[in-house]
C-alpha positions in Angstrom: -10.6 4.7 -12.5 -8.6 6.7 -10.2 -6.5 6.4 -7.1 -5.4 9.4 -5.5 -2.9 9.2 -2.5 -2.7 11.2 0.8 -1.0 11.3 4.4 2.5 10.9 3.4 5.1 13.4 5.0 8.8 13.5 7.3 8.6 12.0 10.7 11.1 11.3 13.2 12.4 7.3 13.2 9.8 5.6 15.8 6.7 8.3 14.7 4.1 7.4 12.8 2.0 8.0 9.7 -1.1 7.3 8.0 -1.9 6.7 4.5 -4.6 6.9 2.5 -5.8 5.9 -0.9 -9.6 7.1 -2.2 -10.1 5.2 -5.2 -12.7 6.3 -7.7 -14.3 5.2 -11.0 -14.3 1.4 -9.7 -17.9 -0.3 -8.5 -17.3 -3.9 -8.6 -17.0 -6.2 -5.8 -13.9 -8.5 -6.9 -10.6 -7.0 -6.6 -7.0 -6.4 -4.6 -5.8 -3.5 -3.9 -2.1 -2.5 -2.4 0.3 -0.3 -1.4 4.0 -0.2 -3.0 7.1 1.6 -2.2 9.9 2.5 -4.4 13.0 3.5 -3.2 15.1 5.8 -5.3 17.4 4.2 -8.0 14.7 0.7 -7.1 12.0 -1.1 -8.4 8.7 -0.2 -7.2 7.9 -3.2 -4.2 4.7 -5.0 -2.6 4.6 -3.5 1.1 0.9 -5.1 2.0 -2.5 -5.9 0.4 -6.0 -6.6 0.9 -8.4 -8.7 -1.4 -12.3 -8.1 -1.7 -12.6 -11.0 1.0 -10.5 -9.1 3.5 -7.8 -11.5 3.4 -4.3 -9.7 3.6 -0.7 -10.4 3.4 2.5 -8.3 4.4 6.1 -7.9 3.0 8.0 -9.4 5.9 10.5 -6.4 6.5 6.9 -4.0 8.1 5.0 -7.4 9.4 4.3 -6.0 13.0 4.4 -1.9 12.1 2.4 -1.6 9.1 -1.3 -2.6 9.0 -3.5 -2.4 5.7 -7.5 -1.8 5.6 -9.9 -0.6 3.7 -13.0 0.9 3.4 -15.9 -0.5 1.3 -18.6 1.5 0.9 -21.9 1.9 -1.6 -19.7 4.0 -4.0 -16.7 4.7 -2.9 -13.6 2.7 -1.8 -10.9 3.6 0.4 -7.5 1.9 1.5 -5.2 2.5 4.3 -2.1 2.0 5.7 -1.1 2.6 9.0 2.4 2.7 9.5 3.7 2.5 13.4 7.6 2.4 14.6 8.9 3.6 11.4 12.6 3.4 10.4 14.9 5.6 8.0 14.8 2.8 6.0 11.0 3.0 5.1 11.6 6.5 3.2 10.4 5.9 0.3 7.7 6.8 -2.6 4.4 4.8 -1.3 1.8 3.9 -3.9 -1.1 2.3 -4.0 -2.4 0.0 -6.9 -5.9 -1.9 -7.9 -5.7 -4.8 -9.6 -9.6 -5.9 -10.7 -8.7 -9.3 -10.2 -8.0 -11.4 -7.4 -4.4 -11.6 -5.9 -4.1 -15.4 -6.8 -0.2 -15.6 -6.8 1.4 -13.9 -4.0 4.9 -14.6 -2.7 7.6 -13.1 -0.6 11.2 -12.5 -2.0 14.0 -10.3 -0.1 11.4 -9.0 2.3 9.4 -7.5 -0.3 5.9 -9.0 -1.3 5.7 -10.2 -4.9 1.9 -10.1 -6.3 0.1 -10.1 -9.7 0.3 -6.9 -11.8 -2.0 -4.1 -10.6 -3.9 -2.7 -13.2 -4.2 0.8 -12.1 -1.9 3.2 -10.2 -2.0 6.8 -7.6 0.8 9.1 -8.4 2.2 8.3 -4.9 2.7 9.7 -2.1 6.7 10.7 -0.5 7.4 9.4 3.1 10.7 10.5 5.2 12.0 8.9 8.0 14.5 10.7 9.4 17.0 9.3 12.4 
């Protein structure tokens, strides 16, 4: 399996971005996939993520800026993040993770979103927000 990020970059505070997250390897129907940020000197955190029933949840400090999808298709599958009003404080390393099991313990703590381990990792992608 493999996850390969794409669309990070340095935007102005208030632009936007796009990320995306092709994910190959992985044919099964049942999972949760995510995107994570770590800031520098931090623990990597839960930003947003989307199980195989579409359900999704969102760390509380992007809830109305940062929208997850994805994409399921014969054999491929695709997540996304669109990020809108970004801040300086959303510069960060974004990653996104697959976890072949459902997301069944999910929990919000200091903004952040708290989920099961994900069992498989991109290299990440570096987004700058500059004021």
């Amino acid at each position: 399996v493999q996850l390969v990020e794409s669309g990070g970059g340095a935007v102005q505070a208030g632009g936007s971005l796009r990320l995306a997250c092709e994910i190959s390897g992985y044919t099964y129907n049942r999972y949760c996939m995510g995107w994570f940020r770590q800031f520098p000197g931090k623990e990597r955190e839960g930003v947003a993520i989307v199980e195989s029933d579409d359900s999704t949840s969102t760390a509380e400090s992007v809830r109305g800026r940062f929208t997850i999808s994805k994409v399921k298709a014969e054999n491929s599958l695709s997540l996304y993040l669109q990020m809108n009003s970004l801040k300086p404080e959303d510069t960060a390393m974004y990653y996104c993770g697959l976890r072949t099991q459902p997301c069944n313990h999910i929990r919000w703590s200091g903004g952040a979103l708290v989920v099961d381990a994900m069992d498989y990792w991109g290299k990440g992608t570096q987004v700058t927000i500059s004021s």
